[in-house]
C-alpha positions as CSV (number, residue, x, y, z in Angstrom):
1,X,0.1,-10.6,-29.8
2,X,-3.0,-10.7,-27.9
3,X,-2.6,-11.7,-23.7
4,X,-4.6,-12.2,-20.8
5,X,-3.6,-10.6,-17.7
6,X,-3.0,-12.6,-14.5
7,X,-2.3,-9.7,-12.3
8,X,-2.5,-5.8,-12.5
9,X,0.3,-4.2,-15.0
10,X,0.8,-1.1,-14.3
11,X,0.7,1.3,-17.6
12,X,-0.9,-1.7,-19.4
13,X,-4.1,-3.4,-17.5
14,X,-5.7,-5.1,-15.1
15,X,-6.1,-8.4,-14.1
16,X,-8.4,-10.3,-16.7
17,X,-8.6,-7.9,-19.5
18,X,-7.5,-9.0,-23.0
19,X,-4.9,-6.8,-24.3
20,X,-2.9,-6.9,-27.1
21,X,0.9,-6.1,-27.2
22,X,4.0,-6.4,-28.9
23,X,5.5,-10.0,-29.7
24,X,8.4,-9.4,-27.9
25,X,6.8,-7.8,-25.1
26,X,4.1,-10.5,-24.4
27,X,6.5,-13.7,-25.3
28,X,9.6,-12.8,-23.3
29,X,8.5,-10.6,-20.4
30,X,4.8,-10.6,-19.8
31,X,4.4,-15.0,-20.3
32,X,7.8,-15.9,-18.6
33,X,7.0,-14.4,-15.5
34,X,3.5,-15.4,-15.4
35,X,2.2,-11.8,-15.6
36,X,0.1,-13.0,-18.4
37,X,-1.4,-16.4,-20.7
38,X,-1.2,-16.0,-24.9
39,X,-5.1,-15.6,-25.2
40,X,-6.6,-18.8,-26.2
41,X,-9.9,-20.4,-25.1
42,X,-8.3,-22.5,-22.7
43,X,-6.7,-20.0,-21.4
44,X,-9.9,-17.8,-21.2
45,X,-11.2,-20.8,-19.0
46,X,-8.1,-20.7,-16.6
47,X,-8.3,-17.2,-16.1
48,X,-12.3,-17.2,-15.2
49,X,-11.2,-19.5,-12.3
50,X,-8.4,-17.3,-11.1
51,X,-10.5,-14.2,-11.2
52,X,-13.2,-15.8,-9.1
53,X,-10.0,-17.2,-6.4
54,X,-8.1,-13.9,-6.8
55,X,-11.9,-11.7,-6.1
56,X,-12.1,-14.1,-2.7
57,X,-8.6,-13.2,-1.6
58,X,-9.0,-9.6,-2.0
59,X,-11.9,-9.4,-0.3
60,X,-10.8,-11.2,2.2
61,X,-7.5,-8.8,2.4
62,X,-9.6,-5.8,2.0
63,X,-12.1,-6.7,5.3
64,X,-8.7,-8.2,7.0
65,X,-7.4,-4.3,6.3
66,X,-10.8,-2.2,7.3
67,X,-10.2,-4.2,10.9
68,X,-6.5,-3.1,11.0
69,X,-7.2,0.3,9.9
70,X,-10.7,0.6,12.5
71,X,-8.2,-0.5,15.4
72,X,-5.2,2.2,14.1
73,X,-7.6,4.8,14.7
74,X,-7.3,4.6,18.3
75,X,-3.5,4.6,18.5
76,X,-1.3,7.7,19.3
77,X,2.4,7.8,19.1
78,X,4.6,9.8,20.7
79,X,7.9,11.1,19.2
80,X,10.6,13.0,21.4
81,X,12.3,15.7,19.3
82,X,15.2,18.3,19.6
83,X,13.7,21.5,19.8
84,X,15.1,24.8,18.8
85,X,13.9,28.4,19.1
86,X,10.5,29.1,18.7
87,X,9.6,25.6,19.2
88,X,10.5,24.4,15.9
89,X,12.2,20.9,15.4
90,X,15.6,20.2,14.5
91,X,14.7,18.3,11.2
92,X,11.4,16.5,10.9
93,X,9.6,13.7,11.6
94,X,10.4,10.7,9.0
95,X,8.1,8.3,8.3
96,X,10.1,6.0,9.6
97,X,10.3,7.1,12.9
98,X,6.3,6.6,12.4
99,X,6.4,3.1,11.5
100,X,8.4,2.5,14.4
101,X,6.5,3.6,16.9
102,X,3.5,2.2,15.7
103,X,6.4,-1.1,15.8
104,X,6.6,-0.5,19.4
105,X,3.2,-0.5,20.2
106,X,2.1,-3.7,18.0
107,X,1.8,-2.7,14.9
108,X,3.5,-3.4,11.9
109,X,3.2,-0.9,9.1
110,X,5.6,-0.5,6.2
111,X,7.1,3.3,6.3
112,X,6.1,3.6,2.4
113,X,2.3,3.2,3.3
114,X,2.2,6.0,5.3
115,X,1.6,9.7,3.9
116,X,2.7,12.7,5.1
117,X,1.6,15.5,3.4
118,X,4.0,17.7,4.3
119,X,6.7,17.4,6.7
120,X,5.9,17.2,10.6
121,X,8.3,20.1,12.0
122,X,6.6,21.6,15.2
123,X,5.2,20.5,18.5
124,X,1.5,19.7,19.4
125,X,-0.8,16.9,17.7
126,X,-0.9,15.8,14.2
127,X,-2.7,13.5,12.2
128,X,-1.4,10.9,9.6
129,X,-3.0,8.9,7.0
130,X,-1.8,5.3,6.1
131,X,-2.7,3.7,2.7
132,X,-3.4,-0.1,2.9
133,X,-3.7,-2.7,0.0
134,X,-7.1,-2.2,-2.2
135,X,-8.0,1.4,-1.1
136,X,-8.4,1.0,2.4
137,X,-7.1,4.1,4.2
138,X,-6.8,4.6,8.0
139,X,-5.4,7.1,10.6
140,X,-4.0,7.8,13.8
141,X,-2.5,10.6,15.8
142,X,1.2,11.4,16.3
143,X,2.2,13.6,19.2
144,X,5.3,15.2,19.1
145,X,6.7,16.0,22.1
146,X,10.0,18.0,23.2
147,X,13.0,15.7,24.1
């Protein structure tokens, strides 16, 4: 059976590529969910016009995440930890804990979006990346303090 995509599947395509999959596949999970139209010319036509609605909206949500990501550079949040000997942490710094500070200050950031490469477990300054929607990546600092 040959589809078009509406949105991105992941392991299968992107939005507005032609694919072909299994009957099955395409008429009781891709179609009923709106994932994807059975490829006809009409429904070649339909997706043309999404693709030029869904192009405006990401742009739109990739300059609306630049701005967040330029003023997230300026912020620095401060965590209070246990400390033990040697100055090292009782645990680590979660993600989490990130996203909530960054709550407290004004900004609201979903704990999955942000990357830690490897866990924060000592004192001093460290920076963190966050991944927004389309590729859009930003930073800020994290200061982790003794409690």
């Amino acid at each position: 059976m040959k589809v078009i995509l509406r949105e991105d599947v992941a392991k299968l395509g992107n939005a507005g590529e032609a694919v072909t999959v299994r009957d099955g596949f395409g008429r009781n999970f891709l179609v009923p969910r709106g994932l994807a139209y059975v490829a006809t010319e009409g429904a070649l036509r339909k997706i043309e016009h999404e693709m030029k609605k869904r192009a405006k909206i990401i742009e739109r949500e990739r300059l609306s995440a630049e701005e967040y990501a330029k003023r997230l550079e300026n912020v620095t949040v401060t965590v209070p930890m246990k400390v033990g000997e040697e100055n090292r942490l009782y645990g680590s710094v979660t993600a989490q804990m990130l996203s909530d500070g960054l709550g407290n200050q004004g900004f609201e950031i979903d704990r999955r979006t942000i990357v830690l490469d490897e866990p924060i477990r000592t004192l001093g300054a460290h920076d963190v990346t966050v991944h927004f929607k389309h590729g859009v990546t930003g930073k800020f600092r994290v200061n982790v303090i003794s409690e």
